[in-house]
Structure formats: C-alpha cells, structure tokens
N, C-alpha and C positions, 0 to 999 in steps of 0.2 A: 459773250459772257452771260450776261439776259437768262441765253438758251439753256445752260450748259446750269446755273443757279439752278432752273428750273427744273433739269432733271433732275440733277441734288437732292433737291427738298421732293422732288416726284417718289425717289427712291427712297427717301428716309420715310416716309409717310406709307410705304407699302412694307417698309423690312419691319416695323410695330404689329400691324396687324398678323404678318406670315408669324412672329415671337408668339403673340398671343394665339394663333392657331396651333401651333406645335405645343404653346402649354395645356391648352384642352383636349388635344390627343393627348397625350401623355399622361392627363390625368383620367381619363375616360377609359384608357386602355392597362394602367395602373389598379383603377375603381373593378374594371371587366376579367383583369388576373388575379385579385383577390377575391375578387366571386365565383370565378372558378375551382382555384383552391379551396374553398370554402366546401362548397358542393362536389368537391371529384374524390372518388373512392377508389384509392390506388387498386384492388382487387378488381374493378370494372377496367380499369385500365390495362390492366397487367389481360384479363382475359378477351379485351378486345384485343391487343397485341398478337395473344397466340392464335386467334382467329383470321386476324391477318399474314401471318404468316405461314398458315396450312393452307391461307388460300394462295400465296407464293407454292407453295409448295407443289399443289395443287394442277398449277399453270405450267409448275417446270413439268409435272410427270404426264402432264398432256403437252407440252410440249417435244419428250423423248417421244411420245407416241406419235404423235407426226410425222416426226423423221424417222424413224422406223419403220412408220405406213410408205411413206417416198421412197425409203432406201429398198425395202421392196418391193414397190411396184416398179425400181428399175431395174430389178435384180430378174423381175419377171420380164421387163421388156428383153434383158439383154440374153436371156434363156431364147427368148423367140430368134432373136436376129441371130444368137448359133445355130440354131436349129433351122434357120434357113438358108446359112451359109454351109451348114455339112450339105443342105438340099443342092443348091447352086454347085457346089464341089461335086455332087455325084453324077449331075448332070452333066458337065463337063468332060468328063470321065467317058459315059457314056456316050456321049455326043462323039470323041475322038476314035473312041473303036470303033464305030458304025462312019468314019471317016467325015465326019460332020464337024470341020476346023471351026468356020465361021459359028456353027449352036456354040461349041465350047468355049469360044472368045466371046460369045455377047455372056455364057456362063459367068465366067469369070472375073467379068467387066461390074454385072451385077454382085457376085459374090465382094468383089473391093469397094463397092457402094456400101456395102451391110459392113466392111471390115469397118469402115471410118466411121459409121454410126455406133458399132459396135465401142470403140474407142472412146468415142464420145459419151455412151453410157457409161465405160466404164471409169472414167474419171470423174464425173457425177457420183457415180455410186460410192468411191473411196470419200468423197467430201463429205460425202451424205452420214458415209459410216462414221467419220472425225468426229462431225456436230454430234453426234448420236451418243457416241463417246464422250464429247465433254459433257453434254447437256444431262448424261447419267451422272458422271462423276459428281457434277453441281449438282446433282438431287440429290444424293448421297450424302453432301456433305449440310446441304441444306436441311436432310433430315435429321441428323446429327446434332444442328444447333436449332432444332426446334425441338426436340426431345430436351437436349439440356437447358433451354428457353425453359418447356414445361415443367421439368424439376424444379428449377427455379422459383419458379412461377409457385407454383404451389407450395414451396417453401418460405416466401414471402407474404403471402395471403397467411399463411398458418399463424408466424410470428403477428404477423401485422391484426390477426383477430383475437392474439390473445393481448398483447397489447392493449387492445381497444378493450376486453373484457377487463381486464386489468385496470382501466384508465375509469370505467363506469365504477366498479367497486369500486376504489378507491374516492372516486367522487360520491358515492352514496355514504360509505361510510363516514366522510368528512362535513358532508352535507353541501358541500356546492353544488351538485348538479340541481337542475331546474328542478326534476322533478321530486327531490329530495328537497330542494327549497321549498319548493309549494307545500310538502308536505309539513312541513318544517313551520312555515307561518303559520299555515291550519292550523297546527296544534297549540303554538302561541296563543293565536285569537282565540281557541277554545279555551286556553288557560286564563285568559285574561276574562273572558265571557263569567266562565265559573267565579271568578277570586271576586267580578263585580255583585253576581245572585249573592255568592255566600254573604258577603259582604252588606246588602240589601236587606237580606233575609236575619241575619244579626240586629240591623237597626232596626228592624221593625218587630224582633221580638225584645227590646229595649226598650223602645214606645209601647207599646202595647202591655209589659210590665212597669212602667212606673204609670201607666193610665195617659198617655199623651195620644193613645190610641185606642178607641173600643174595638173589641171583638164582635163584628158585627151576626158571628154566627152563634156566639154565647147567650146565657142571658143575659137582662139589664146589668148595668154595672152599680154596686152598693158603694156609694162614697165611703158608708162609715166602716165597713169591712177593707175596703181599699187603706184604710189610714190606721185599720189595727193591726194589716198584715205589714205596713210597714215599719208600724213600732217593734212588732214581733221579731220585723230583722233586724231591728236599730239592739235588740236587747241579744240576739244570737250574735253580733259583733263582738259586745257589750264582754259577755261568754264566753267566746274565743279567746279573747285578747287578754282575759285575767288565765283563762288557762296556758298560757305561752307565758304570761308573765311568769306564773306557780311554777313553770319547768322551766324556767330558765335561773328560778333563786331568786328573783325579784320582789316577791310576795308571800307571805305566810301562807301556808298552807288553809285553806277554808272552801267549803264546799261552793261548790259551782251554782248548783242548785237552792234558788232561794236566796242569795248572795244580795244585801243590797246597795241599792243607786249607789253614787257615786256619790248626791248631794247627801243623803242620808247617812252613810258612812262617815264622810267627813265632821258632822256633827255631833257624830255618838262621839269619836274621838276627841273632838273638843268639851265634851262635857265630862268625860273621864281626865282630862287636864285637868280642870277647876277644880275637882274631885282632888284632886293628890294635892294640889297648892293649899285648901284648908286644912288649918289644924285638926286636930282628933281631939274631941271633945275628952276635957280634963287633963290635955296638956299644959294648960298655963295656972293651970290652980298650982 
C-alpha cells in the first residue's frame, strides 16, 4: 500500500508540471502565430505557392521525359532483337537448302531465345507507354490548375492591394495612422509653441507699456512723459465714453473737444442751482 501511495503522489507531482509545460507551449506558439500574422503578406504567399507548384509541374514534365527516354530506348532495343531474329530466320532458311538440318536447328534455337526477350521487351514497353500516358494526362491537368491557380492568384493580390490602398487613405484621412499621427502631434506642438510666443510676446508688450519694463534698446525712459502719456489716455477714455453716451441719448449734445472734467462740471451745475433757488431782485418789494 506504502508502494502504490507512492506512485500516486509520484504521478500527481509530474501531471503539474507536463500542465504547466503544455501551457507555455501553447502560449509561445499562440505569441509565434500572431507574429506571424502580423508579418505575412498574403501576396508573398500566394506567389510562393505558384512557385511551388511550377516547380510540381516542372518534376511531372521531367518526369513524362523519363519515361519517354525508357519507352524508347526499349523500343530501340526491341527494333534490334527483330532485326536479329529476321537474321537467325534467314539463316535457317539457308542453312536447310544447302542441306545443313543441325546450322538451321541451332538457327532457330537462337532465333526463340531473341522471341522471349523480344516479349519481354515488349511488355515493358506497353507499361512504359501507360505510365507515359498517365504521367501526360497529370501534367495536363496539373497545368490546368496552375494557370487557374495564377488567375487566381493575381486576382487576389489586385483586390488585396487596393484594399490596402484603401485602408492607408482612409487612415490618413481620419488621421490614425502612425504616420498621420506623428504628423498630427507635430503640428499640435507647433500650435501650441506659437499660441505660447504670441502669448509671451503680448505680456511683454504690456510691461513694457505701462513701464514695468525698459526698452533697453530705446532711449532713457522719461518718468514725467511716462505719466502724461498716461493721463492723455485716462482723458481719450474720458472722450470716448461721453461720445457713446451723446449716441446713445444719454447726454446732451456738447462738444467733445474741450469738454470739462467731470469734477468741474459737476460744480458749474451746482452753482447754476443756487442761482434759480434766489429770488430776483425786486420781487419781494
């Protein structure tokens, strides 16, 4: 029992690791067929194919040659051994007129030696012819489905390249290909490059006009010019803003130019009040 526990656990302890071996094949050879896929260009395939089977074809029509060299070279042997058997039949012939039994019997003896080889060639030679026969017919048809192979073939590659022409425009146009992406960021980052100068180049002609920054290629900067040109635009406001008022009916009509302050204004108007509230002299007499 001991023994027998021990194979038990001997064999649970090796069927884990065969599990775990079979999953790393499996995932190695999973990893190795979609890298394949990845990389294989049905067009390389398709014309490896036809190159393999010209070279079948190839092999058939050297092989009809073969058998065609055999079937005659037995066609040629069996030419000779007629040719020796009409010899051996004349001698015979001869032999018996000139009373010569024994020449014409060993003749003839010979001449049935050549019949049986002759026989023998010739049932070689019909087999020779069969194979010769099939071996044509298979090329025949073998060429047949490599022509229609090649139609194929090239009608697949056609599709399969506009396809793919298809598939790039389309990705260029939409902008996910790589190289449309790449372009695509480029010109982001250029955008964004630009929108940060402009952007640079803005604040620092803002500093530079309110005086936060000299102009170090100007001349010296004049405080007191600095602080007239700024009243100058406190008063071009000033100017604007009563003429929006005049068009829009907000204010009496009164000229732009020369118009005064605000605080001045204010005052004439309050002393043209006090003015209308006193009596006129020799009203109360």
């Amino acid at each position: 029992m001991a023994r027998v526990r021990q194979q038990v656990h001997t064999t649970k302890g090796m069927v884990a690791p065969m599990s775990v071996i079979k999953r790393v094949s499996l995932i190695f050879k999973s990893k190795a067929n979609k890298a394949l896929d990845r990389v294989e260009d049905p067009r390389e395939t398709l014309d490896y194919s036809y190159q393999r089977q010209l070279e079948m074809l190839t092999q058939v029509r050297r092989g009809v040659a073969d058998v065609a060299t055999s079937r005659k070279r037995v066609e040629l042997q069996m030419n000779t051994l007629q040719r020796e058997m009409d010899k051996r039949d004349g001698q015979a012939r001869q032999a018996l007129g000139n009373g010569r039994e024994d020449l014409a019997r060993d003749a003839l003896a010979r001449k049935a030696t050549l019949q049986t080889q002759l026989s023998d060639l010739q049932t070689q030679y019909q087999g020779l012819q069969a194979d010769e026969e099939k071996l044509t017919a298979a090329s025949q048809r073998l060429q047949s489905k490599v022509d229609a192979f090649r139609t194929q073939k090239e009608t697949i590659k056609a599709t399969y390249t506009a396809a793919e022409a298809q598939t790039r425009i389309g990705e260029a146009v939409s902008g996910i290909s790589e190289e449309m992406g790449d372009v695509g960021m480029a010109v982001q980052r250029a955008q964004d490059k630009t929108a940060q100068m402009q952007a640079r180049a803005g604040a620092i002609d803002e500093l530079m006009a309110s005086g936060a920054l000299d102009d170090v290629t100007g001349p010296p900067r004049d405080d007191i010019q600095a602080e007239l040109d700024q009243m100058r635009g406190g008063h071009d406001v000033d100017r604007e803003l009563e003429q929006m008022k005049q068009e829009l009916g907000q204010a009496p009509a009164k000229e732009i130019e020369g118009a005064p302050d605000g605080a001045a204004a204010q005052a004439q108007q309050s002393e043209q009040g006090q003015q209308a509230d006193q009596p006129q002299a020799g009203d109360g007499a």
